[in-house]
C-alpha positions, 0 to 999 in steps of 0.5 A: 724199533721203538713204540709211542704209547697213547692214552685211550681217548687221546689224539695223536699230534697230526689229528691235534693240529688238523683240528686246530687248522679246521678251527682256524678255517672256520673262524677266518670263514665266519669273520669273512661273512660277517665283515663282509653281512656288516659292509653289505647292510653298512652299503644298503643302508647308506643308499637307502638313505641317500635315496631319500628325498626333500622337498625344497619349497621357495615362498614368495613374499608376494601372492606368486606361485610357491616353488618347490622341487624335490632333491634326493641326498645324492643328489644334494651332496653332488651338487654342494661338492660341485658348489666347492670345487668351483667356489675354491677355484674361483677364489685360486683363480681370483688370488692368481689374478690379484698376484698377476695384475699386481706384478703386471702393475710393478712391471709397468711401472719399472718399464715406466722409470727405466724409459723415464731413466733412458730419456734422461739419458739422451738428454744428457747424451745429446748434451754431451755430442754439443759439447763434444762438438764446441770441445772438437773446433777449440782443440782443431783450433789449438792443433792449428796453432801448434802446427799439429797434424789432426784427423779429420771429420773424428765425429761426423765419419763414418769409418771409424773402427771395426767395433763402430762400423760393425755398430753403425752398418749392423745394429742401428739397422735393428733397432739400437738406438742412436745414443749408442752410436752417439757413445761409439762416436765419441769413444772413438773421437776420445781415442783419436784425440790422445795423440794430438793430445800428446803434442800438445802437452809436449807443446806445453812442457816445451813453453813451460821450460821456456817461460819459467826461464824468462820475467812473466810472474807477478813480482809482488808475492800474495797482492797485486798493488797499485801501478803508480807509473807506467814504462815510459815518458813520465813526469818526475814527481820532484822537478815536474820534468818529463824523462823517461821511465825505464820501469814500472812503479808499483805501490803498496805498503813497506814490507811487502814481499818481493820474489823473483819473476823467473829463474836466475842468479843474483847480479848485483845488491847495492844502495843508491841513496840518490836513486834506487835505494837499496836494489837488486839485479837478477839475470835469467837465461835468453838475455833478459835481466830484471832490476828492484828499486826502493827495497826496505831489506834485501835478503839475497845476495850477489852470485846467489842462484835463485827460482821463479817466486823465490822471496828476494827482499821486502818493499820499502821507500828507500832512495829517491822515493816519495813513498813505500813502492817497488821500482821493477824493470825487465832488460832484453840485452841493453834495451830496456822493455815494458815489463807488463809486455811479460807479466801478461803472458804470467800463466798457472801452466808455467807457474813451479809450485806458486800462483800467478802471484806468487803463493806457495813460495816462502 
């Protein structure tokens, strides 16, 4: 068993800390109540002050009478924060209303230019049911010619698809307007019109085959030239007799190129010093024949194949001539034809490559 000693007049630890402890207590206390005696006199002396009164005195510059009214701190104060709550909302509000009339302003405009656009775009609309209109009648008279069969009514029907009787029964009744229906309609007239559109090229290509085959291409390559005399009865510039032409005479400086009308095959290269010059007989399917008088230089020769706008020789004045010209004649058996009967029907549709006279070719 053990003995803790202490000096007299000392304390013990547990003394020493319950003295610290009242010390403590006794400080927090007397903190409290003077934060709490400074906030109360703090208190009393703002309201003593707010309770002050001033006297607000408005003088006229006139002999009326003076007013004046009393007006505590409080009260000044309530009324100047009740002064800047409505000052700041009445600036919101103002800048609120400035943003909302501004993008009510750009709105209306837009409106403005999207209406300004649809108009436009009925016009053009409108523009376009015409012309599909006039482009209707030309194409049913082209399928009438052709022996095509044709749909009818394609633009003024009414049953014309699901999507478009769905447009025409459901939505134009809501409000849509009639472009649209305008646009469906020739949608499904565009659609309806591939088929015949099909015949009409098989048409074409079938008459393309055909035609590239018979004389109907202008027989000067890059000119025309000047037809001095026509397929017929003709007067012969040496003698001054009538005779019959069997061509056509077309003039134009020597050296011209010449190229073949249609696909064929060399005949015949000769000279004829009392008639044709040097010349050239083509032969083409269907039994057609073409012949080239007066040539200055021929640049085939006979059994040689030969395509539409294909050069043959130059122009020349050679034979029984009285100037640089081409004789041409076309045969159809052994009849002999007006060759411009053939050249008028000349078409770029037929045309391999070259132009109506020729070009494309070298």
């Amino acid at each position: 068993m053990g003995y803790v000693l202490f000096k007299e007049g000392s304390l013990s630890p547990v003394n020493q800390y319950k003295n610290w402890e009242k010390n403590m207590a006794r400080g927090v206390k007397k903190g409290a109540l003077g934060f709490t005696s400074r906030f109360a006199e703090f208190v009393s002396r703002v309201f003593r002050t707010g309770r002050q009164h001033f006297t607000i005195m408005l003088i006229p510059h006139s002999e009326k009478k003076i007013f004046n009214f009393k007006v505590s701190i409080f009260a000044l104060i309530f009324y100047s924060a009740i002064l800047s709550g409505v000052t700041i909302g009445f600036v919101s509000m103002a800048a609120l209303f400035g943003g909302l009339q501004s993008e009510s302003l750009e709105k209306a405009a837009q409106a403005q230019l999207a209406q300004a656009k649809l108009d436009i775009y009925g016009e053009e609309i409108n523009s376009l049911n015409q012309v599909t209109q006039l482009h209707e009648t030309a194409f049913s008279g082209l399928l009438d010619i052709i022996g095509t069969p044709q749909t009818k009514g394609t633009l003024d029907g009414d049953a014309r698809g699901d999507l478009t009787s769905f447009l025409n029964v459901q939505q134009l009744k809501q409000g849509v307007s009639r472009e649209v229906g305008s646009l469906v309609r020739l949608r499904s007239y565009l659609e309806q019109s591939l088929a015949p559109l099909g015949d009409v090229t098989n048409v074409l290509n079938s008459q393309k085959k055909l035609l590239v085959d018979i004389p109907t291409l202008w027989p000067l390559k890059g000119v025309r030239g000047r037809i001095t005399s026509y397929h017929g009865a003709s007067e012969n510039p040496f003698t001054g007799a009538w005779y019959f032409h069997k061509g056509i005479d077309i003039a134009q400086s020597v050296g011209t190129p010449i190229i073949a009308p249609a696909n064929g095959k060399v005949n015949r290269v000769e000279f004829d010093a009392n008639g044709y010059g040097n010349y050239i007989d083509l032969t083409h399917p269907y039994g057609f024949s073409t012949r080239f008088g007066h040539l200055s230089r021929v640049l085939v020769s006979k059994g040689q194949e030969v395509l539409r706008g294909q050069l043959i020789g130059n122009m020349g004045s050679t034979g029984y001539s009285t100037g640089p010209h081409l004789h041409y004649e076309v045969h159809l058996g052994v009849q002999y034809v007006d060759p411009l009967e053939y050249l008028n029907i000349s078409s770029a549709v037929i045309d391999q490559g070259a132009g109506a006279d020729g070009r494309g070719y070298e």
